[in-house]
C-alpha positions as CSV (number, residue, x, y, z in Angstrom):
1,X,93.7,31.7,76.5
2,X,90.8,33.8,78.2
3,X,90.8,36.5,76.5
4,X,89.1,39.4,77.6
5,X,88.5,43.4,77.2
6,X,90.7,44.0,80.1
7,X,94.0,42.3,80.9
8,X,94.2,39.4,78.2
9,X,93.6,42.2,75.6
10,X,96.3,44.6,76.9
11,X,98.5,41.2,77.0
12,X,97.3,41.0,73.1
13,X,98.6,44.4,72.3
14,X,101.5,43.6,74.1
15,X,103.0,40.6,72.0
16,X,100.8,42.1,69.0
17,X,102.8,45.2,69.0
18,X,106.0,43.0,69.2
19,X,105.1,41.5,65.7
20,X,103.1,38.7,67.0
21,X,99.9,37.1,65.5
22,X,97.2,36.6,68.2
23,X,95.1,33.8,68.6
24,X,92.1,34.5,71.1
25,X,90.5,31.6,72.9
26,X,87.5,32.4,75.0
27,X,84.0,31.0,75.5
28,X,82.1,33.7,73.8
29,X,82.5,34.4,70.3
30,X,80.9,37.9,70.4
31,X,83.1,38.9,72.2
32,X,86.0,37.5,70.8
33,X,84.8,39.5,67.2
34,X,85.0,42.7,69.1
35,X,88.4,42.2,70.3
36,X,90.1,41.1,67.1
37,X,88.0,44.1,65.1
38,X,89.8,46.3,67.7
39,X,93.5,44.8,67.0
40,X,93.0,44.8,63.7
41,X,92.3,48.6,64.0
42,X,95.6,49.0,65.7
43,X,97.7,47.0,62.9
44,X,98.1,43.5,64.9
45,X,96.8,40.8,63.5
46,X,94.4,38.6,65.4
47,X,92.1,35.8,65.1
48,X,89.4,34.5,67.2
49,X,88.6,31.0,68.3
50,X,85.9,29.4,70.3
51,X,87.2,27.6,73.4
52,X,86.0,26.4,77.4
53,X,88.6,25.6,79.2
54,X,85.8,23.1,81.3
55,X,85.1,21.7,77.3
56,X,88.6,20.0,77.0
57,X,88.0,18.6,73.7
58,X,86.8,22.5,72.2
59,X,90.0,23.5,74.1
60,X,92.2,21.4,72.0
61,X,89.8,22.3,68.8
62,X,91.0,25.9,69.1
63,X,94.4,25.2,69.3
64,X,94.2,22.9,66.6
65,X,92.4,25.8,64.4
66,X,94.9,28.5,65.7
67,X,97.8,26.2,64.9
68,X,96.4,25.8,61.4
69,X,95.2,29.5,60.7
70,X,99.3,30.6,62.5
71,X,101.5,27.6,60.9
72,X,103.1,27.5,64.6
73,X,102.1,28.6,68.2
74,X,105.3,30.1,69.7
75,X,104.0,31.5,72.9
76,X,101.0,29.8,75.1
77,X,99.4,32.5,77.5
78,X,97.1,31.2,79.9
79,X,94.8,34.0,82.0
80,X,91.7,32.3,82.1
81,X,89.5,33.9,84.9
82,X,85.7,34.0,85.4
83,X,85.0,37.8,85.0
84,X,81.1,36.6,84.8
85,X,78.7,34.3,86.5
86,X,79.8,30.8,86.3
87,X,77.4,28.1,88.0
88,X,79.3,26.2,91.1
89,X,81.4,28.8,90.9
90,X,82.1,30.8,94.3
91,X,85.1,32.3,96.8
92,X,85.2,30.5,100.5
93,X,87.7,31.9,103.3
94,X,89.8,28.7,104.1
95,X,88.0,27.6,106.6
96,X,84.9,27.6,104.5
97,X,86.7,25.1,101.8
98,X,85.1,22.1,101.0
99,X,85.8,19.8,98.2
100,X,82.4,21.0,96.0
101,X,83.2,24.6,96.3
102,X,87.2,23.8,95.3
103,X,86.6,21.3,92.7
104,X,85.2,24.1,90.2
105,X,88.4,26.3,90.9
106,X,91.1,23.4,90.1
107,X,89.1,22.3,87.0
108,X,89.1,26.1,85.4
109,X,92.3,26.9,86.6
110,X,94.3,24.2,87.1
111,X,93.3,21.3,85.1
112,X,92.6,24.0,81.8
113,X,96.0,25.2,82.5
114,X,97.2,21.6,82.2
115,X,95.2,20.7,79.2
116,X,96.5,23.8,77.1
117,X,100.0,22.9,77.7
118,X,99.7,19.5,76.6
119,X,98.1,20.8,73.1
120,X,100.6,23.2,72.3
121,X,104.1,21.3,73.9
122,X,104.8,18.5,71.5
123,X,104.8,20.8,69.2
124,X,107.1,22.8,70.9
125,X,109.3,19.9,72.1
126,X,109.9,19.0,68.1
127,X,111.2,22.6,67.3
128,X,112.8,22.9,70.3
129,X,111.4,26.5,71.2
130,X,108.6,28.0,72.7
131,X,107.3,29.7,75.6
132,X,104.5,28.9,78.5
133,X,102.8,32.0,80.9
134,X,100.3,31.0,83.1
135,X,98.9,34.1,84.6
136,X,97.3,34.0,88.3
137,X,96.5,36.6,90.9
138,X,99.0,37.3,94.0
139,X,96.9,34.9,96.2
140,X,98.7,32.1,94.5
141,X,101.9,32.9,96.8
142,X,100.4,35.8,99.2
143,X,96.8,33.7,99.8
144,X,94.0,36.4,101.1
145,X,91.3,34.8,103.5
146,X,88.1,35.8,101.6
147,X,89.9,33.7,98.4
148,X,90.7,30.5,100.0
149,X,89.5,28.5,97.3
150,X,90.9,30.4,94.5
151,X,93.7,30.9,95.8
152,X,94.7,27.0,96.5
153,X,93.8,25.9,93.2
154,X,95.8,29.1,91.6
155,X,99.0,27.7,94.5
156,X,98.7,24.6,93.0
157,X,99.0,25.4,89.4
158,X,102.3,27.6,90.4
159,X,103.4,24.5,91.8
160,X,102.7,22.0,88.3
161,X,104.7,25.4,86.4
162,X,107.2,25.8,88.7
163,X,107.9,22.0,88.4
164,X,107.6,21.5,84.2
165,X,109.7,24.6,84.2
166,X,112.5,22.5,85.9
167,X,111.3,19.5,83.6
168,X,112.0,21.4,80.4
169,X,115.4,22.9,81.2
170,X,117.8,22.8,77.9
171,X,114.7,21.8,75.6
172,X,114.5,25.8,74.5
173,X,111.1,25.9,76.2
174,X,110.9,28.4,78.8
175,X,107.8,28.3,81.0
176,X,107.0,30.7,84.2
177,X,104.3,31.8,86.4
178,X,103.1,35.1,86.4
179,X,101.4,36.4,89.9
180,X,99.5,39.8,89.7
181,X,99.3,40.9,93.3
182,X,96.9,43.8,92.3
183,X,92.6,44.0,90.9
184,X,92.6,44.7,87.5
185,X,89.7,47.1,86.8
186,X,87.3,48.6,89.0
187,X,85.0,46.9,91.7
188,X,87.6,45.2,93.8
189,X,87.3,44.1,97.3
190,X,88.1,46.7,99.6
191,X,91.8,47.1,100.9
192,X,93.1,45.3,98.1
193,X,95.0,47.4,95.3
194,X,93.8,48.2,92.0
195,X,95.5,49.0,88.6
196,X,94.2,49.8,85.0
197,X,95.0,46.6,82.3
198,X,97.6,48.8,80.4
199,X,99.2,49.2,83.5
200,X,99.8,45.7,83.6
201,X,100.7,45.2,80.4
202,X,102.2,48.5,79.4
203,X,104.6,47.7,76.6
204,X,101.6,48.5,74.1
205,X,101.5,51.9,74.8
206,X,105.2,52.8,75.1
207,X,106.0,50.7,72.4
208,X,103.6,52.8,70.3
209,X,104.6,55.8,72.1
210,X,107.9,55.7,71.0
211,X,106.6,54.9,67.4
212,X,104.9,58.4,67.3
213,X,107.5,60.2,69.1
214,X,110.5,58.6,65.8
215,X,107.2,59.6,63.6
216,X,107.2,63.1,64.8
217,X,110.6,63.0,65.0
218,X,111.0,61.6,60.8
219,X,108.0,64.1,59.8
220,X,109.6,67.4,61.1
């Protein structure tokens, strides 16, 4: 959920190159055809499927269509991150907060967060496996000033994980919080560290790396 050029599709390749079918959710369909055209060019299967995680009922649409298109969804990955203009969106230092400027952040982040699990967990619950990632930056345990806002509602979704995580013990359903204490990309703030998407998600390439290395290896 959020898929993107940059970190959700180096997350894609990822669990793609583990023998996973992907299913990326994401507001703009154009987009969403480029990506899968560019998995499909690399042998993973993909599939793309309108969703806003502001639009709950297109939210559980997708999952609905993804579910149907994928028989099961094993794994739930939830990145969703404005990488474009949203309206009412903005950052505030901490003392800048106020409840109009914070309300945006905990609907996209939060609240979507919470509306993805609960299409994809009953499911889960009756086969008794799957897997939830929610996917935040650092801020959510490290806040930085210039994100107050951000980073509270990202704190408080590591809170709701942290908690269902201990709520789903024994069920086979193992969910976790991942915090990325880095940019991803260029055009970060200054001071703060930056690192390519493949860096984040690098079992792509070595994955494939090794693949061409056996390849080499078989062919000589």
């Amino acid at each position: 959920m959020g898929a993107g050029p940059g970190t959700g599709l180096a997350i894609a390749r990822t669990f793609g190159a583990r023998g996973f079918g992907i299913a990326l959710l994401a507001r703009t369909p154009k987009k969403l055809d480029g990506l899968v055209a560019q998995l499909e060019s690399e042998g993973i299967t993909a599939a793309a499927f309108r969703a806003d995680v502001l639009d709950r009922p297109s939210l559980t649409a997708a999952f609905d269509a993804a579910r149907a298109r994928f028989g099961s969804i094993d794994v739930l990955e939830y990145s969703a991150a404005p990488h474009s203009p949203v309206p009412g969106f903005t950052m505030a230092a901490p003392s800048e907060v106020t409840v109009d400027n914070l309300q945006p952040q905990i609907e996209y982040t939060f609240y979507g967060a919470v509306a993805a699990a609960r299409a994809v967990l009953p499911a889960m619950r009756e086969a008794g496996a799957g897997t939830l990632l929610f996917t935040t930056g650092g801020g959510s345990v490290h806040p930085i000033p210039m994100l107050g806002n951000v980073n509270a509602a990202a704190a408080a979704l590591r809170n709701w994980v942290l908690n269902l995580h201990g709520e789903l013990a024994g069920s086979g359903i193992y969910t976790a919080h991942v915090a990325i204490n880095t940019w991803i990309g260029e055009g970060g703030p200054e001071g703060i560290p930056t690192a390519a998407p493949e860096q984040i998600a690098p079992l792509y390439w070595d994955l494939h790396e090794r693949r061409d290395q056996a390849e080499l290896v078989f062919n000589g």
